[in-house]
N, C-alpha and C positions, 0 to 999 in steps of 0.2 A: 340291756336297755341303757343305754345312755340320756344325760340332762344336756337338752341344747339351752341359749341363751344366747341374746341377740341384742348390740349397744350399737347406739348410729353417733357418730363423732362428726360434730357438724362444724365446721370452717367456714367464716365466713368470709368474703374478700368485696369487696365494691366493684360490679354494681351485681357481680352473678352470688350467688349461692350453693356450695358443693356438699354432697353427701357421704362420706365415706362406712363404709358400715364394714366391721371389725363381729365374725361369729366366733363364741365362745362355747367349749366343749368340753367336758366336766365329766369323766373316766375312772374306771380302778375296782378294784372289789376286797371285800372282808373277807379274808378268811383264817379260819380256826384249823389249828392240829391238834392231832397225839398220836405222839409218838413212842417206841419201846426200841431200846436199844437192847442186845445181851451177845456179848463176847466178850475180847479181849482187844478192841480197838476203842480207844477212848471215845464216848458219845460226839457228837455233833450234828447244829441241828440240819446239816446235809452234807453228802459227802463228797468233800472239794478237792479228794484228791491229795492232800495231806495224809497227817492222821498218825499217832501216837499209839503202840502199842503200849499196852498197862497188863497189869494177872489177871483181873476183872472188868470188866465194865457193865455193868446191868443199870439201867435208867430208863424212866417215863417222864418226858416234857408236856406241858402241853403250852402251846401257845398260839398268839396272835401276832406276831410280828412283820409275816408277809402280807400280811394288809399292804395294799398302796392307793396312792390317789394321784392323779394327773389331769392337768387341764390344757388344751389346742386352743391356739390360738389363729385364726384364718384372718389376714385383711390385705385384700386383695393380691398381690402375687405372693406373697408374703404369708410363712407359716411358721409359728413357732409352740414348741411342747417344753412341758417340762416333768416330771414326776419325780416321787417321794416314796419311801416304805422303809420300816423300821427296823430293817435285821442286822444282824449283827453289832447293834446297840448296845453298851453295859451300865446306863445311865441305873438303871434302877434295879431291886431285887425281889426275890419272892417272899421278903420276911415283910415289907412295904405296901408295897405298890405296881411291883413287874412293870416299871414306866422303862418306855423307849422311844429313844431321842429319833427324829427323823434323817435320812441319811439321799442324798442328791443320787436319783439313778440317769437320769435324763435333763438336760438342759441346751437345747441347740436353735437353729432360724436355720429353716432353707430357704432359699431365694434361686429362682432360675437355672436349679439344676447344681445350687452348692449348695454346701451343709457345713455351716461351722456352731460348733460346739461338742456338747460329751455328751455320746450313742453310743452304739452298738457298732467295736471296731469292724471297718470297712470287710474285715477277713471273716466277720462271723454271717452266715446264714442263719437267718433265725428261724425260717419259717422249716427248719431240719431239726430243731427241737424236739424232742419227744414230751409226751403228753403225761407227767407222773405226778404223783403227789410231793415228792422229796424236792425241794426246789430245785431247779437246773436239773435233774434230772441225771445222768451220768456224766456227769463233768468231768468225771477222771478221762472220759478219751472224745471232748468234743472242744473246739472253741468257745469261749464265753466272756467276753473281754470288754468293758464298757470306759472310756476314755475320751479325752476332747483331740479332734479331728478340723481338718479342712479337706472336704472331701468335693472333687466334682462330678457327676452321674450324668450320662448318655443315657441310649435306650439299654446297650449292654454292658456299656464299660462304667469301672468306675475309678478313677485316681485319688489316692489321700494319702497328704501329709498328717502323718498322726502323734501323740505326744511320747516321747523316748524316755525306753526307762530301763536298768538292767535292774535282775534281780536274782541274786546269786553271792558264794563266797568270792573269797581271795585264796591264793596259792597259799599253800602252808610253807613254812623258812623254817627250818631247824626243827624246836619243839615251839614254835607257836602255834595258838590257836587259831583255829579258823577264824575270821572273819567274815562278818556280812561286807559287800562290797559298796565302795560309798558314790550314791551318783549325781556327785557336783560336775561331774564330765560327760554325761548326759545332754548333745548338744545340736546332735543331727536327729531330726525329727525322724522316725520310720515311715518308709516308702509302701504302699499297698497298691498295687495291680490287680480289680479284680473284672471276670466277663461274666457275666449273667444269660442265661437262656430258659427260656420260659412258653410252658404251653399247654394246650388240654391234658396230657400227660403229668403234668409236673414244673419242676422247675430242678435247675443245678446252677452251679454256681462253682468257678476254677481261681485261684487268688494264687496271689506270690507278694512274699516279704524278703524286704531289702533292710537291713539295720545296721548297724557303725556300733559297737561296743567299745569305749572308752577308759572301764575304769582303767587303775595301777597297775600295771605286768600283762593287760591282757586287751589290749586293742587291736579291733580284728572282724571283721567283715562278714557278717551273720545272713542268710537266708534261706526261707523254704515254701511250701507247696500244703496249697488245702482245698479240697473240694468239699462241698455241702450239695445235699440234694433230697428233696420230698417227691415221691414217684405216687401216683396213684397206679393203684391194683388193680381188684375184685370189689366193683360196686363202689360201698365209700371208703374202702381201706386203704392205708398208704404206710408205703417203707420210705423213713428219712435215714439217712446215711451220713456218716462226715469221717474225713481221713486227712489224715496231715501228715509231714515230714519234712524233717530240717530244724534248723537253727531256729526255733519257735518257741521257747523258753514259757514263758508267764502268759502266750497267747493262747496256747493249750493246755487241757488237763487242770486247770487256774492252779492250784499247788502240786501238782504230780512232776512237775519238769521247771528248772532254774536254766536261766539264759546261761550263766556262767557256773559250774561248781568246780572248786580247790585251782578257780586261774583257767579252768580250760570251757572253751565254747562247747554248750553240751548241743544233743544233739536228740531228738525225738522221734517215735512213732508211735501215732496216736489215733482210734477210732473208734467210734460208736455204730449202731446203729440199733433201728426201735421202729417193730411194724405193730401199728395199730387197727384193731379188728374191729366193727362195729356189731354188738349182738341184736339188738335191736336201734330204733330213728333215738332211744333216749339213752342206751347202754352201748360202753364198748372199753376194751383190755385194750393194753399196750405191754409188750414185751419187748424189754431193753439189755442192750449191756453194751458197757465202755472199757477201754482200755490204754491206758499208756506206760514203755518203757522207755528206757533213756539208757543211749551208750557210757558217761562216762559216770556218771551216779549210780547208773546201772540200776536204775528203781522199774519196780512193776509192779503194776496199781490194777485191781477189777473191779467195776461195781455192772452188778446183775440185778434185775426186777423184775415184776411182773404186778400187774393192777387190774380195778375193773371201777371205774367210773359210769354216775347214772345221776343224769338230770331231773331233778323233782319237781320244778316248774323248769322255765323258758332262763330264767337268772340263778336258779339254785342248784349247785348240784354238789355231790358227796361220793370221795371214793376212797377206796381202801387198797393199800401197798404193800406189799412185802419183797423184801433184798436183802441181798449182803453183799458187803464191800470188803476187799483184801488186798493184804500186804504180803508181796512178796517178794521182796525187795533179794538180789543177789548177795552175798559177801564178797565184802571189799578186803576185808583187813581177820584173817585168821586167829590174831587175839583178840577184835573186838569184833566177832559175829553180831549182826542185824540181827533184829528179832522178829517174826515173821506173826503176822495175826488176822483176826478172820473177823467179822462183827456181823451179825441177823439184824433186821427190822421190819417195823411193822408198824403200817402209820394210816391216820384216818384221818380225812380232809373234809373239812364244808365250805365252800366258796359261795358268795354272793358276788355277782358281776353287777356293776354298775352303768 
């Protein structure tokens, strides 16, 4: 259930009178976790495809922090949204208050088939998302990547210049340390090509990225390949899919793969996929799992689930998750072997939609 809301902005000029009327649309929902972590991958409160191994890790959060709230803005050709939600905030603590500061997810204005501002990059499909309680859901092997854009959209194509950014080391010199790579040389915007197809079956979606890497020692001409896709099945059920490959750094996997690691362009292969069953009109599972490795980091990342969601009213509903996520990263360097690790979870959700 959504609040509509309705403001008439009156102009007046000699000798006519005009009405312009501006609808406002008021979005988002509450919701509550808990969560249990217990392995040897450091907790977090979803898993992004990083990730630290430790000897232990055992923890129970519980939180609110993916609450969000958003409002649309419609007058006349003219659309614009914005939204907010509090994660990954460290404003406050649990000896206090557990306050969390808000954080911009969305801020943009379409007009006429453009779209300038920060969404949802042009390369992500969203409606390929699977349906979990852990936010994002398998991140480790889908696109997820939110950034300001000028994008313009047909019925199937769509063109964006999008904001450039590397993120990765430097080459190592002798005995020095690695470095994060520094991006004042960040200059040429990334290119996105994507085609869309869409119908009683579903929808897919085929994209290509064009990007210019500038830092120090390592300037050099990045691009790759991803397709998204929601298929319907059996009745209401559907398999969403997503796959990528290439120079895709920070747009896949969000922490699993660096544009650049130790100076060289890395390089990705990345997928998920998550078919969702309905048991009954108010119940239904989703079973997932993600995946991403990378040639010159050479990392390998899985995260697997399974859930079962169940609507209490028409706005309410609560489900409960269980996965694990792993590290299985190759050895690079025989006196410093990687350390390889595993983590379970188990998480309980109550969402109120607004």
């Amino acid at each position: 259930m959504k609040t509509y809301l309705s403001c008439a902005l009156i102009c007046l000029s000699f000798p006519a009178i005009t009405a312009h009327a501006t609808s406002i649309e008021l979005g988002g929902f509450l919701k509550a976790n808990a969560r249990y972590v217990d392995g040897n991958i450091a907790f977090q409160d979803s898993w992004a495809g990083g990730g630290q191994v430790v000897p232990s890790a055992k923890r129970t959060q519980f939180s609110a922090q993916e609450s969000r709230f958003n409002i649309r803005l419609d007058h006349e050709q003219i659309l614009g949204f914005a939204e907010i939600d509090f994660v990954g905030s460290a404003q406050g603590n649990p000896i206090i208050s557990n306050s969390y500061a808000p954080r911009l997810r969305h801020a943009f204005i379409q007009y006429q088939g453009i779209t300038a501002g920060q969404t949802w990059s042009t390369l992500v499909n969203t409606s390929s998302f699977a349906e979990t309680a852990d936010l994002g859901g398998p991140l480790v092997g889908q696109a997820m990547v939110r950034q300001t854009q000028f994008c313009f959209s047909t019925v199937h194509w769509q063109f964006a210049l999008e904001n450039p950014y590397t993120y990765g080391t430097t080459a190592q010199h002798n005995e020095d340390k690695t470095q994060w790579i520094d991006t004042s040389n960040d200059y040429l915007p990334d290119t996105i090509i994507r085609y869309n197809q869409a119908g009683d079956w579903g929808n897919v979606s085929v994209s290509a990225l064009i990007r210019y890497l500038d830092p120090a020692d390592s300037r050099q001409w990045g691009g790759g390949l991803s397709m998204g896709a929601k298929l319907f099945t059996y009745a209401r059920d559907d398999l969403r899919l997503q796959l990528h490959y290439g120079n895709l750094g920070r747009y896949v996997g969000t922490d699993a793969a660096k544009d650049i690691f130790d100076g060289e362009i890395e390089t990705s292969l990345s997928g998920m996929f998550a078919y969702r069953h309905f048991w009954t009109e108010r119940s239904r599972s989703t079973l997932f799992y993600g995946h991403t490795t990378t040639q010159v980091e050479q990392t390998d990342r899985h995260h697997w689930g399974i859930n079962l969601f169940t609507d209490l009213t028409q706005a309410l509903s609560v489900g409960v998750e269980l996965g694990r996520y792993e590290i299985d990263d190759a050895i690079r360097d025989a006196a410093a072997p990687r350390p390889k690790g595993a983590s379970n979870y188990a998480q309980l959700s109550m969402q109120f939609s607004l």
